[in-house]
C-alpha positions as CSV (number, residue, x, y, z in Angstrom):
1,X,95.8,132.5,48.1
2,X,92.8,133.2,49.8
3,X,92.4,134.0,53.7
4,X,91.2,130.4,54.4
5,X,93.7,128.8,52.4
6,X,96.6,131.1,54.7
7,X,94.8,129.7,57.6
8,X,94.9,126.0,56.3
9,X,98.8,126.7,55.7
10,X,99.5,128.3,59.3
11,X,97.5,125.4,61.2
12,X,98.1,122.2,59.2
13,X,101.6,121.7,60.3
14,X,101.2,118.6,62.4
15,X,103.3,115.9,60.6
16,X,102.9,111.7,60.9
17,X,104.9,110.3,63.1
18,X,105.2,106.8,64.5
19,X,102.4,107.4,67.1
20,X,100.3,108.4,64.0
21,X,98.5,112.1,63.0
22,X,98.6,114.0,66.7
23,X,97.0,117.3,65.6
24,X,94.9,118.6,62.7
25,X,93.9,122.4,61.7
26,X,91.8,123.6,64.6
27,X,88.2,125.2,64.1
28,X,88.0,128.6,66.3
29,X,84.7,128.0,66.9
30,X,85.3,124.5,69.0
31,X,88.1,126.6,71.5
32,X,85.5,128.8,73.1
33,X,85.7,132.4,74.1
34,X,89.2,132.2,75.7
35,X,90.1,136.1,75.6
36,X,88.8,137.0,79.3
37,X,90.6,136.6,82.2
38,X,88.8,134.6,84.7
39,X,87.5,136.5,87.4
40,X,89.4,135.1,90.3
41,X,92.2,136.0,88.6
42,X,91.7,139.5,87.7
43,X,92.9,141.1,91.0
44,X,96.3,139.2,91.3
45,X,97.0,139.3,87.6
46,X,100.0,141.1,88.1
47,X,101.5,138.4,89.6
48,X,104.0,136.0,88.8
49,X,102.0,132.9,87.1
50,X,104.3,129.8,87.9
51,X,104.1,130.0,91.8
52,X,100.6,130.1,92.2
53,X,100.4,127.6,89.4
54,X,102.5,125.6,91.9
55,X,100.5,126.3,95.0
56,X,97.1,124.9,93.1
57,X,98.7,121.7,91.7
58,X,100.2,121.3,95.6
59,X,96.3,122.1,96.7
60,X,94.5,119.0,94.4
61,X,97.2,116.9,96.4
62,X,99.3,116.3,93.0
63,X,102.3,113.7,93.8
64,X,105.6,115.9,93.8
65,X,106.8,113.7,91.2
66,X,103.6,114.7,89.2
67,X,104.6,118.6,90.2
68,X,107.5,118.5,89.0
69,X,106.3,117.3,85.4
70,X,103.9,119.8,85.3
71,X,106.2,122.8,86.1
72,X,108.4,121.3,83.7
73,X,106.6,121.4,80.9
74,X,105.0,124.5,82.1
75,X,108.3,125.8,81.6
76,X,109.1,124.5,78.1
77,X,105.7,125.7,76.8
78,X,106.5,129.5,78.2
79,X,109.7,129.3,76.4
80,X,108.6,128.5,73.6
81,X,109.2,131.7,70.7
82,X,106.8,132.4,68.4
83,X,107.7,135.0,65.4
84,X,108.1,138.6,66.1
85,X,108.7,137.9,70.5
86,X,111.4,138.3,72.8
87,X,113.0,136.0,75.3
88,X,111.3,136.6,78.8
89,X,112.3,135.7,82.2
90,X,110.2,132.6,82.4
91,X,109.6,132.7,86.3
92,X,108.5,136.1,86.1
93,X,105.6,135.8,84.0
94,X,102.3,137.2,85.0
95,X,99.2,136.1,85.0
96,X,98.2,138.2,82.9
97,X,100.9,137.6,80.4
98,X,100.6,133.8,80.8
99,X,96.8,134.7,79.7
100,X,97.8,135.7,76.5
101,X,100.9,133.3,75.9
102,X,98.0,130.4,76.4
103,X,96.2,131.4,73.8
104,X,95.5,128.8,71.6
105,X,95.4,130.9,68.3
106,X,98.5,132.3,68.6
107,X,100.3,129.8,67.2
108,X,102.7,128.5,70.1
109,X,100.7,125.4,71.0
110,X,101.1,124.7,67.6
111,X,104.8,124.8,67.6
112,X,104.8,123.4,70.9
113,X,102.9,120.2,69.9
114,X,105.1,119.7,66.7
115,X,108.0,119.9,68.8
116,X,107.1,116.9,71.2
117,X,105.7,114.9,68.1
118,X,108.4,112.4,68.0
119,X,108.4,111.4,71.5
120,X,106.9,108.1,72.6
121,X,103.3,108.3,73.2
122,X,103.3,108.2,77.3
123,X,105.4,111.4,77.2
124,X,103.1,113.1,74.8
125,X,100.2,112.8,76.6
126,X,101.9,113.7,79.7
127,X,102.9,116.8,78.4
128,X,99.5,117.6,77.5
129,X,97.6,116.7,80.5
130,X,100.3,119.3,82.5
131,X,99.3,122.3,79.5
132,X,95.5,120.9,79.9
133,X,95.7,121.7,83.6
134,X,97.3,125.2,82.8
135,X,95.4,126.3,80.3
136,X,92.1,125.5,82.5
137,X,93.7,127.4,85.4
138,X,94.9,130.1,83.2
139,X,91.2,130.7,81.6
140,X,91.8,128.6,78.6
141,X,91.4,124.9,77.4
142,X,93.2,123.1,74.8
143,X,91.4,123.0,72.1
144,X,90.1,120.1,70.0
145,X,92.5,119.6,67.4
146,X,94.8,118.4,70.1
147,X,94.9,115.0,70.4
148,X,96.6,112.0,72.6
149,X,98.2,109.1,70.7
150,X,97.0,105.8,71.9
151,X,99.8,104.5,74.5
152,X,99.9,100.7,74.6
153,X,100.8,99.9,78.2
154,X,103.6,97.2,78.8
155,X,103.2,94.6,81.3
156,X,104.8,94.9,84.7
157,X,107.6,92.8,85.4
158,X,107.7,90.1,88.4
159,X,110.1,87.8,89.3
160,X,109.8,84.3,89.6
161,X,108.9,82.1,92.3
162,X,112.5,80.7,92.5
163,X,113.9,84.1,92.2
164,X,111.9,85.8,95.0
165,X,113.0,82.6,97.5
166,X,116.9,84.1,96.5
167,X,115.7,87.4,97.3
168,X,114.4,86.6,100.1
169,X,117.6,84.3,101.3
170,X,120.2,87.1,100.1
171,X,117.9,89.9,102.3
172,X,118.1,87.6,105.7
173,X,122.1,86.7,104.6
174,X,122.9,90.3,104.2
175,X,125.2,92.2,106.5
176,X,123.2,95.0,106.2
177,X,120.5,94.8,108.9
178,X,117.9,97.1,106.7
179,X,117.9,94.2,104.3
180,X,115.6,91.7,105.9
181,X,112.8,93.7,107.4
182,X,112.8,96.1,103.6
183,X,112.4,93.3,101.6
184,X,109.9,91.6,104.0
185,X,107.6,94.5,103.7
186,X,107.7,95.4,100.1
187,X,106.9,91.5,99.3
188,X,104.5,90.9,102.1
189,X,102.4,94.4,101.8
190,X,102.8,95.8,97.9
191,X,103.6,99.2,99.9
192,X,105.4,101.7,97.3
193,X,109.0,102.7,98.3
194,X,108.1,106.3,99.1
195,X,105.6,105.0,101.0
196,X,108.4,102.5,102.9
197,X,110.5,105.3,103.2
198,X,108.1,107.7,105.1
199,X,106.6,104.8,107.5
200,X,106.8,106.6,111.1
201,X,107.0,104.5,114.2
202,X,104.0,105.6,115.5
203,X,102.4,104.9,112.1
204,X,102.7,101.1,112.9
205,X,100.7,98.8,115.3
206,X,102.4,95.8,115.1
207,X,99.6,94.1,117.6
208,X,96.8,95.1,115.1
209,X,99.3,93.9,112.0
210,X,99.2,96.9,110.6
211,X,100.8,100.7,109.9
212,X,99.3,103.6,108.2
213,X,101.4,104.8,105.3
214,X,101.9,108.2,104.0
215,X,104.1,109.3,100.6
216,X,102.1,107.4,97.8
217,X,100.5,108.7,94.8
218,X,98.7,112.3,95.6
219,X,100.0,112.5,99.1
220,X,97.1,109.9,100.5
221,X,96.9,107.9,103.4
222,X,96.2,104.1,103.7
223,X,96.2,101.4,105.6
224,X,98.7,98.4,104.5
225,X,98.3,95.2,106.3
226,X,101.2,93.2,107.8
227,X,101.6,89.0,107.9
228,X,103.1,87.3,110.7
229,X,106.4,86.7,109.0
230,X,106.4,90.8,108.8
231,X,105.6,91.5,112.0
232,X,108.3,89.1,113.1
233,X,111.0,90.8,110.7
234,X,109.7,94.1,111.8
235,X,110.1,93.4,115.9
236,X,114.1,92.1,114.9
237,X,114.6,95.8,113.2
238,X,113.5,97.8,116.2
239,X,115.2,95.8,118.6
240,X,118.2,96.7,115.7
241,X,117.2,100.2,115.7
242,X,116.8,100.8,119.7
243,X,120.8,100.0,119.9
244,X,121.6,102.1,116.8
245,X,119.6,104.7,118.5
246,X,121.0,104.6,121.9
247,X,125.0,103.9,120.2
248,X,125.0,106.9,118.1
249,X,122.6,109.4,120.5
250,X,121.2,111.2,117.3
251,X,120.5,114.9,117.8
252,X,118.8,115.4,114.0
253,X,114.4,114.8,114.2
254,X,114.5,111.8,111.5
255,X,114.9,109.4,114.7
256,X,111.1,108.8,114.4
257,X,111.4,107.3,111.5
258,X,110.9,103.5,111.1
259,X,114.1,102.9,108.5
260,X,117.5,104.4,109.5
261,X,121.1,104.0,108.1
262,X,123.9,103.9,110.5
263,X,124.3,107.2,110.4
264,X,120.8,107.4,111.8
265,X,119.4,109.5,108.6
266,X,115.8,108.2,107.6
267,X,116.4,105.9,104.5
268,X,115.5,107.3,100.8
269,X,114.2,105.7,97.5
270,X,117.8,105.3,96.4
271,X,119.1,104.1,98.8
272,X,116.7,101.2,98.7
273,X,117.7,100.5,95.4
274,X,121.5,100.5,95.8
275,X,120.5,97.8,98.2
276,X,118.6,96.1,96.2
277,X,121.8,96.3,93.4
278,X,124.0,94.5,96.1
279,X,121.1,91.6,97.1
280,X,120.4,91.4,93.1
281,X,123.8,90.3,93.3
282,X,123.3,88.2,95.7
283,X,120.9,86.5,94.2
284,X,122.3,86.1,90.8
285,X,119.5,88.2,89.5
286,X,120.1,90.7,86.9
287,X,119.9,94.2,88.7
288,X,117.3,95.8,86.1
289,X,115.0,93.1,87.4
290,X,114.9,93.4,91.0
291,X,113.2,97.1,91.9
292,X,110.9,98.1,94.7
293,X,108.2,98.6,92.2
294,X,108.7,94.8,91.0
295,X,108.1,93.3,94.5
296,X,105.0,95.6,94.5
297,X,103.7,93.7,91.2
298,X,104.9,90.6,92.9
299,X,102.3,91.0,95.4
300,X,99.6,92.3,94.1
301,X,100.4,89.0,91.1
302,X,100.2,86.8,94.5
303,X,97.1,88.1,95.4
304,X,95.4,87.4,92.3
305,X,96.9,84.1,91.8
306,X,95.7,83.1,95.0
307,X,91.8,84.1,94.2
308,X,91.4,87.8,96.1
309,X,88.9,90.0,94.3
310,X,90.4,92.9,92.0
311,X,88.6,95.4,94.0
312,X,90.5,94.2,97.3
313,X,93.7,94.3,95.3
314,X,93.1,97.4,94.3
315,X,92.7,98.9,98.3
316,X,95.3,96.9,99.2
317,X,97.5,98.0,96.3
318,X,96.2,101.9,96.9
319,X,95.4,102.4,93.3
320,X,92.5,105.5,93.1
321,X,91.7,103.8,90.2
322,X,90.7,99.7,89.0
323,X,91.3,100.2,85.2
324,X,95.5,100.7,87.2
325,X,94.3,97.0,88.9
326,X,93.3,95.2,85.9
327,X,96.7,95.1,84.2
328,X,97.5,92.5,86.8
329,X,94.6,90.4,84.7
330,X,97.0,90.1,82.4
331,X,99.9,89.2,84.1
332,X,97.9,86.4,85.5
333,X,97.1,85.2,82.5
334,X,100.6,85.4,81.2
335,X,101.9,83.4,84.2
336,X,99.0,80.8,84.1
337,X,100.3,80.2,79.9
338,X,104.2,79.6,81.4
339,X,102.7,77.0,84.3
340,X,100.6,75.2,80.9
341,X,103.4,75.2,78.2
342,X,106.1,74.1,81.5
343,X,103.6,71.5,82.1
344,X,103.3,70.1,78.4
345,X,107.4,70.5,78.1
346,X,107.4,68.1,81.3
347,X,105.2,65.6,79.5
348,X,106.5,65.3,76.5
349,X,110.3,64.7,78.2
350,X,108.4,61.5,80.1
């Protein structure tokens, strides 16, 4: 066996899987000169690599959520033994160690990528954008051989126009005074949940119909838009919330928060969705189908139904990008085939 044929051996691992072919043997000359340190780097090599990995993700304004994947699989990556190492404290890895674990000839992106090659394609392709953004940082890039399954991209779910009328009927029946004004907003202004559960009280100007929101995808700010039927939920909450406030005399800072509990503790993402469990109920919807994220969909499907431009859906909606807008194209066609095929049901019954 010659030297090329031990290299074809060591670097053709990649198997099929139901994704299809992820990776093929690599070519050294398409990875570049990856063996020098960049030189920002050089004087804090000695460092520990993960924090101010950490610090630079939190600098590009990388959603917490998307943090957390990174550092993740930041973490599974380091861990990763090939032949002949030791096991390592993984938060104490330099820089310059990091440097060299990176490497893509060294074989552990291989047996990193061959490892993940039975997950569904989203995850795949997550977990090689977060090494793609280390490896650049770290003085590297992933190299060509690497490559993202296609991901097909299932449809966001609404619910139906008799559904969100039960929603909406459960939310202004509910003992729970949050009910009302939550579900308002989330139907009437396709605001995410984080975004909901940040709102500040003097983030809203309910004379201009309007509040700036803060919490969404990448930590930016937008402006969401109220109707009259939220700014009239919204003035029965703080008239709510001015009592709760003055009964309970709160000595914790979360009182400037628009949504409080009765403990007067701002409101978080779950505990939007337990609520949403009991008005599911309610409603005699199945609780899988009624989520914060649904009445977002819901809206921006509204929208669009009712004739507003994709680009306007897309500020309103706070997407960064319109190819994240134009799934809603096919929504509305999928809800324009149920009104056409309910129709021809209808006439053929006459």
């Amino acid at each position: 066996m010659g030297p090329m044929d031990d290299q074809r051996q060591r670097s053709g691992w990649a198997a099929d899987g139901p994704t299809g072919r992820i990776a093929t043997p690599f070519d050294l000359s398409v990875i570049g000169n990856s063996q020098v340190l960049p030189a920002r780097l050089v004087r804090i090599q000695h460092l520990p690599c993960l924090p101010l990995w950490e610090t630079q993700l939190r600098s590009e304004k990388k959603s917490n959520h998307t943090i957390r994947s990174y550092m993740s699989t930041a973490r599974r990556f380091s861990a990763t033994i090939i032949p002949g190492e030791q096991e390592v404290d993984i938060e104490e890895i330099s820089i310059s160690e990091m440097h060299d674990r990176c490497n893509p000839n060294n074989g552990r992106l291989d047996l990193f990528i061959q490892a993940i090659a039975n997950l569904r394609p989203a995850t795949i392709n997550s977990r090689i954008a977060a090494l793609s953004h280390l490896f650049r940082y770290i003085g590297h890039r992933i190299p060509d051989w690497v490559h993202r399954p296609a991901a097909s991209r299932p449809l966001p779910r609404t619910l139906t126009r008799d559904e969100v009328v039960r929603v909406r009927r459960a939310a202004q029946d509910s003992e729970n005074a949050l009910a009302h004004p939550i579900i308002t907003l989330l139907l009437d202004t396709g605001m995410r949940v984080s975004e909901l559960c940040a709102l500040e009280t003097g983030t809203i100007d309910l004379a201009d119909r309007s509040a700036r929101v803060y919490g969404g995808k990448g930590d930016k700010d937008r402006t969401v838009l109220f109707t009259e039927r939220s700014v009239e939920a919204m003035e029965a909450w703080f008239g709510t919330r001015r009592l709760l406030i003055q009964r309970k005399n709160p000595p914790n800072n979360d009182v400037d928060a628009v949504f409080l509990t009765n403990r007067v503790a701002r409101i978080s993402t779950r505990y939007v969705q337990k609520m949403m469990d009991v008005l599911a109920d309610d409603a005699l919807i199945p609780r899988t189908r009624l989520t914060p994220h649904t009445l977002r969909h819901n809206f921006a499907t509204g929208l669009l139904e009712r004739g507003v431009d994709l680009v306007s859906i897309q500020r309103l909606l706070g997407h960064s990008n319109i190819q994240t807008t134009r799934i809603y194209l096919d929504i509305s066609d999928q809800t324009l085939r149920e009104i056409y095929h309910r129709a021809q049901s209808a006439s053929l019954e006459e």
